[in-house]
C-alpha positions, 0 to 999 in steps of 0.5 A, spaced: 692 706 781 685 703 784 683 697 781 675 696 779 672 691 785 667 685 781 664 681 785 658 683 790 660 679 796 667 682 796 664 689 797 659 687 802 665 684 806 669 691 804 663 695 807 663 691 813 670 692 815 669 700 813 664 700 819 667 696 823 674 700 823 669 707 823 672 708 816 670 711 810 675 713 805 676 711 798 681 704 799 685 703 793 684 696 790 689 690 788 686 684 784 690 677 784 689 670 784 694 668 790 695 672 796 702 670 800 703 674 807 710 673 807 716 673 803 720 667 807 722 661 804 716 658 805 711 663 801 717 663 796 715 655 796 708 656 795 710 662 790 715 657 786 710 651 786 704 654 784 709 658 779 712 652 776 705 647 776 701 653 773 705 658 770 699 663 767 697 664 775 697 671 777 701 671 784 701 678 789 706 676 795 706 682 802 712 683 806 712 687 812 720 688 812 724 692 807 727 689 801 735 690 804 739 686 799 739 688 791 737 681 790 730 680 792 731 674 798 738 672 797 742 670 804 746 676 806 752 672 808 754 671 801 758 677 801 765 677 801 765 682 807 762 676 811 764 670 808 773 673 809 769 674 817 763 672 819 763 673 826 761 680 823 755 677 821 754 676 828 751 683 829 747 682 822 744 678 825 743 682 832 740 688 827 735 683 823 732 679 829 726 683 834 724 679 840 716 678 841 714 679 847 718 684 853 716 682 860 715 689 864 721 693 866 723 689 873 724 696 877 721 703 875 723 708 880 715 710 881 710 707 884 706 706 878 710 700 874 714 703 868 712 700 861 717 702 857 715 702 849 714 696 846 714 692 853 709 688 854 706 688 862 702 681 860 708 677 859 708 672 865 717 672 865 717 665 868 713 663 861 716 667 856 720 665 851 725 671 853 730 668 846 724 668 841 724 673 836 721 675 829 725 677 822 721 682 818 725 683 812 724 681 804 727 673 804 726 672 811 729 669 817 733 665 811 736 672 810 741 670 815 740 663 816 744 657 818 742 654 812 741 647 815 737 642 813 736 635 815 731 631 814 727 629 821 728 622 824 723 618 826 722 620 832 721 627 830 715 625 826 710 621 829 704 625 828 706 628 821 706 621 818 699 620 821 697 626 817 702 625 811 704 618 809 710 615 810 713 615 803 710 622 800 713 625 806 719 622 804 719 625 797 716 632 799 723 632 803 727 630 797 723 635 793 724 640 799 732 639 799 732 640 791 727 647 791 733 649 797 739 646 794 742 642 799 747 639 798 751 634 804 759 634 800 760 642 800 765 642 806 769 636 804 775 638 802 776 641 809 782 639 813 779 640 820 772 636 817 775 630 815 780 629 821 774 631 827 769 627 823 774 622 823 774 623 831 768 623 833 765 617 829 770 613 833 769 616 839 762 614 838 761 609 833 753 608 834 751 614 833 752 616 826 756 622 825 755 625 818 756 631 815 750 636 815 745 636 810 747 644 807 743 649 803 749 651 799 754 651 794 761 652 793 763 657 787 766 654 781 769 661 779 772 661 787 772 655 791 774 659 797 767 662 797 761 659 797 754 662 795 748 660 801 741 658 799 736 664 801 729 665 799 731 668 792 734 660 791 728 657 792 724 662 788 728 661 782 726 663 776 719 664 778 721 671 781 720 674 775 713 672 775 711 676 782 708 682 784 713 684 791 710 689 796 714 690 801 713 695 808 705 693 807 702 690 813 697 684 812 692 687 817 686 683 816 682 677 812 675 678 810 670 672 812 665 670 808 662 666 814 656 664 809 661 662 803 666 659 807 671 663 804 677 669 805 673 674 801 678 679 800 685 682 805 686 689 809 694 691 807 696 697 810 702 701 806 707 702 812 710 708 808 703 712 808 699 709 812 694 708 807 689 701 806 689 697 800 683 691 799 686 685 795 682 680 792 684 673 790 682 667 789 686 663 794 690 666 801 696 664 803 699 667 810 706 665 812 709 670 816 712 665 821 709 661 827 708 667 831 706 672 826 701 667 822 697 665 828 697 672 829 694 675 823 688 669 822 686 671 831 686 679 828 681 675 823 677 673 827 679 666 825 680 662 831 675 657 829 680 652 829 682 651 837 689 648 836 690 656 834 697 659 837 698 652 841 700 646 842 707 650 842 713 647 842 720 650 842 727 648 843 731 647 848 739 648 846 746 647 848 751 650 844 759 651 845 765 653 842 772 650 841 778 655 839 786 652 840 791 656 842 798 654 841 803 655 847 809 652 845 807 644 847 800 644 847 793 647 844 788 649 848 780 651 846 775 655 848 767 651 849 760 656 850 755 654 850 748 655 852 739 653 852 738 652 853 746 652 852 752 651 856 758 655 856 765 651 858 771 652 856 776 647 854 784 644 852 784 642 846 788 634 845 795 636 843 794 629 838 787 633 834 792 638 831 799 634 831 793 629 827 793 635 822 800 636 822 802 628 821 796 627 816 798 621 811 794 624 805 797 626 799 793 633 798 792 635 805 800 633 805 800 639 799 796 644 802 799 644 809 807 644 805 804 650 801 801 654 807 808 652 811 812 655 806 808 661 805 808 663 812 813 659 816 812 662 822 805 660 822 804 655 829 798 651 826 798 647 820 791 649 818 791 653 812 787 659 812 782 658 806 781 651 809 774 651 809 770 650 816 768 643 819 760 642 819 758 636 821 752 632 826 749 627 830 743 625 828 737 624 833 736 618 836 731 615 841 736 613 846 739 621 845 733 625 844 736 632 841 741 634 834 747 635 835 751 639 830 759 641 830 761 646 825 763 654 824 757 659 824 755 666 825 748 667 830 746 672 834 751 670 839 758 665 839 762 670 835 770 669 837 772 676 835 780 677 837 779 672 842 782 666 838 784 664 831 777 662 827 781 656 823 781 653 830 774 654 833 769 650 833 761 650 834 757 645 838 750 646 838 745 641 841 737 642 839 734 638 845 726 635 844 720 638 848 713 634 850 708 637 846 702 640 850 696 643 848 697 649 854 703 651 851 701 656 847 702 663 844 695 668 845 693 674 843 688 680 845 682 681 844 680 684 836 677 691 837 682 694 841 684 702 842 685 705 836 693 707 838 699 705 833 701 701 840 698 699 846 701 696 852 700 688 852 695 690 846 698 692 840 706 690 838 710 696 835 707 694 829 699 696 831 697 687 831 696 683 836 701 683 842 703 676 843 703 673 850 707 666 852 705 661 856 710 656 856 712 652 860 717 646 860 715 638 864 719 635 868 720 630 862 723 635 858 728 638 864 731 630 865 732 630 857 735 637 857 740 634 864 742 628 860 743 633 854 747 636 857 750 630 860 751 628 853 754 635 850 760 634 855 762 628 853 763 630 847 766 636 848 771 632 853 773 627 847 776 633 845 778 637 850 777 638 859 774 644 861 778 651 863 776 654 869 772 660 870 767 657 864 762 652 866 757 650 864 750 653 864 743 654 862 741 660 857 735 663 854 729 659 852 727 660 845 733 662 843 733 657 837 728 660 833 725 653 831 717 654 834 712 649 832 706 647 832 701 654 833 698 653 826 699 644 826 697 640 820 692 634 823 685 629 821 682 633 827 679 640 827 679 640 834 686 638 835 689 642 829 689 648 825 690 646 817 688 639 814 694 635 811 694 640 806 695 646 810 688 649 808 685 651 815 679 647 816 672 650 815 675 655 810 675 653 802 681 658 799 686 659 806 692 655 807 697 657 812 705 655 811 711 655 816 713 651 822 707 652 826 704 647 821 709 642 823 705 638 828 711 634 832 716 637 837 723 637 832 729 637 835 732 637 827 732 644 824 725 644 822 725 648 815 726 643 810 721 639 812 716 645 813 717 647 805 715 640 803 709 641 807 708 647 803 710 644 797 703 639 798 699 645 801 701 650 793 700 643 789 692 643 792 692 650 791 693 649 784 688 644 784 683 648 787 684 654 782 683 650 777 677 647 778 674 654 782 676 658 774 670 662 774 671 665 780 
């Protein structure tokens, strides 16, 4: 039922609008005190803050996706399906992510260039980010993430030092870690862990390998299983608290130029079509380092100059290990890929033969168990034995992060061609310069009125993205040396199969954007102050990893919930010194 409208402003703002877009129809009305775009881990921190800190606050959150799980944002990997074969979460993820930009068919049988629907003719393929893709659903990327959260190195926060201090930085990240339910130890009672950690940290004594920080928990009633933090974790308790509007489109926020604030908010029920107009008090878009950008530029408000630059991706190497047994020897298989290398490699016999001569008592235990129970079992790993997860941390004289464990992504599944108990993961997470010019841009804002139109409008009627993006030399000497560096650890391991060498894949495939929506002192070099409130604009905060202003090599979703940690605690403050509004 429409709601009645107070304020004269709002309904000039709305009038305007109506005119703009040509229509006149009666829109149905939402009244609110937080407007949150987004239901990812990072509007649920917002939600969840604000909730926790001033629980009488009214709190509306718009997705555009589906709710496609019982329990609203919690990580789909949790079923028992995918936690006994989660190499089927491979195409979990595969159905979940939808790329950003599509260059033009590259051959189209007429001699007018073939658009095919969805495809974006603007896209210059050298400067697209070919692997970048968005996930609209209820919880977000954290649907299906890898729940790694590791704090960022020094390195990996210069800028955002200069923005948030040094030791408040370090308590939003322990605060950000406790709302995500990290947790470092959940993996190690792992055979293959401990005695691959064990290896490495000799190997490379200085590097200082460690286990990685993990959103998850291991079950108490089953400790075969374990339960991975999704958006419902953050949110807590505080869902109850929340008005959730899932399929709705946040098409448009209302300016008030002359008040300097966000007067009300266009959301367009997907279901129906039908426009609905919010009014709130405070205006939170988090919908990712894409889609974020894309609905302020849709707003006319690109006031900001650093808006959609200042991109920084990823590049990425990634390999997998799997033993085989054949009679005296092990062998591995090792992909990787970009940026991501793909090897193959045979296994040390001493790495297994470790486990199988292991002088500690409860490993000694487990593996007589397994043994007993399957005799005929070549390998002395027991099949419960959970996976190893372990990193290398960033370093200034090795410039990427390193992570060697077991897990589901858009690519890597194993299938039948391997044992899962003797495959292992390596992925490398390299850093990129950050440059003003490499950006995401969109159209022009009054455009055709069509659902779609060819580098115009995407498939859901906003702002098509355009790339451009391109890598410096310093950032292709730094991928080289990561590489380098990759087979050095693959090769403390294992040596290299033939037929499967080494090779660069898709950029943008880690899905780690930052910067398009950066936090900065200076207007003209950032989008949002310290406290992720965009200048100029008195009631909107922005939240995502497009607020981080450095280039990460870390997965950077830990430390972007603790910059919306900072961001909801001043929105509280602004709501309670704006109550009259």
């Amino acid at each position: 039922m429409p709601l009645s409208l107070p304020g004269e402003e709002a309904s000039i703002l709305l009038k305007q609008h109506q005119e703009r877009n040509s229509t006149a129809l009666e829109l149905d009305k939402i009244e609110t005190d937080v407007f949150i775009a987004g239901s990812g881990p990072i509007g649920c921190a917002y939600a969840r803050t604000i909730l926790d800190k001033r629980p009488s606050t009214k709190v509306d959150m718009f997705e555009i996706g589906s709710q496609d799980h019982p329990i609203i944002g919690a990580h789909h990997k949790n079923s028992i399906k995918y936690q006994k074969d989660f190499d089927a979460f491979v195409n979990v993820i595969k159905g979940a992510v939808q790329p950003v930009s599509i260059p033009r068919a590259s051959w189209a049988p007429t001699v007018n260039p073939l658009v095919i629907h969805g495809h974006n003719p603007l896209q210059t393929r050298e400067k697209n980010l070919r692997g970048t893709a968005v996930t609209r659903t209820v919880g977000g990327m954290a649907s299906h993430w890898t729940c790694s959260c590791p704090e960022p190195q020094e390195e990996e926060r210069k800028e955002l030092n200069k923005v948030i201090a040094q030791d408040e930085l370090k308590k939003l990240l322990d605060g950000a870690g406790k709302l995500l339910g990290v947790h470092p130890d959940q993996f190690d009672n792992s055979i293959r862990h401990k005695h691959i950690k064990k290896l490495l940290q000799g190997a490379f004594p200085k590097r200082g390998v460690t286990n990685i920080p993990l959103a998850v928990k291991r079950r108490t009633d089953n400790p075969d299983y374990v339960t991975w933090s999704g958006s419902n974790t953050v949110l807590g308790e505080q869902v109850k608290k929340i008005k959730l509007h899932t399929e709705t489109r946040v098409t448009e926020l209302l300016f008030d130029v002359d008040a300097r604030k966000i007067g009300g908010a266009i959301v367009l029920d997907l279901n129906n079509h039908k426009k609905i107009f919010v009014r709130a008090k405070v205006f939170v878009i988090a919908c990712g380092a894409i889609g974020t950008p894309q609905i302020l530029w849709n707003s006319s408000i690109s006031t900001p100059s650093a808006l959609g630059c200042y991109l920084s991706e990823q590049s990425m190497a990634f390999c997998q290990v799997r033993t085989v047994y054949y009679r005296s020897s092990y062998a591995i298989l090792l992909i990787a890929g970009f940026r991501r290398i793909s090897p193959q490699i045979v296994l040390k016999r001493e790495i297994v033969e470790s486990i199988a001569k292991t002088d500690d008592p409860d490993e000694k235990e487990r593996i007589a168990k397994h043994k007993k129970k399957y005799p005929k079992d070549p390998l002395p790993i027991p099949f419960n034995d959970p996976e190893p997860q372990l990193m290398i941390p960033y370093h200034k004289d090795y410039p990427w992060h390193v992570q060697i464990h077991r897990d589901a992504f858009s690519y890597g599944e194993v299938g039948p061609k391997a044992d899962p108990r003797v495959v292992v993961d390596l992925r490398f997470f390299g850093k990129s310069d950050v440059v003003k010019s490499n950006q995401v841009v969109f159209p022009p804002k009054f455009w055709p009125t069509k659902d779609w139109e060819p580098g115009v409008k995407d498939t859901y009627g906003m702002p098509q993205a355009t790339f451009e993006v391109t890598r410096t030399n310093a950032d292709g000497d730094r991928d080289q040396r990561m590489m380098k560096d990759m087979t050095e650890v693959a090769n403390v391991l294992g040596g290299f199969l033939p037929g499967s060498y080494p090779q660069f894949m898709e950029p943008g495939l880690a899905l780690h954007i930052t910067g398009t929506t950066r936090i900065g002192n200076n207007p003209e070099t950032s989008v949002a102050n310290a406290e992720s409130r965009v200048h100029g604009i008195n009631n909107l905060w922005v939240g995502g990893n497009g607020c981080i202003p450095d280039a990460t090599a870390s997965n950077p979703t830990r430390t972007s919930v603790a910059i919306a940690m900072k961001g909801a605690s001043a929105v509280v403050t602004y709501l309670n010194s704006h109550t009259s509004d």
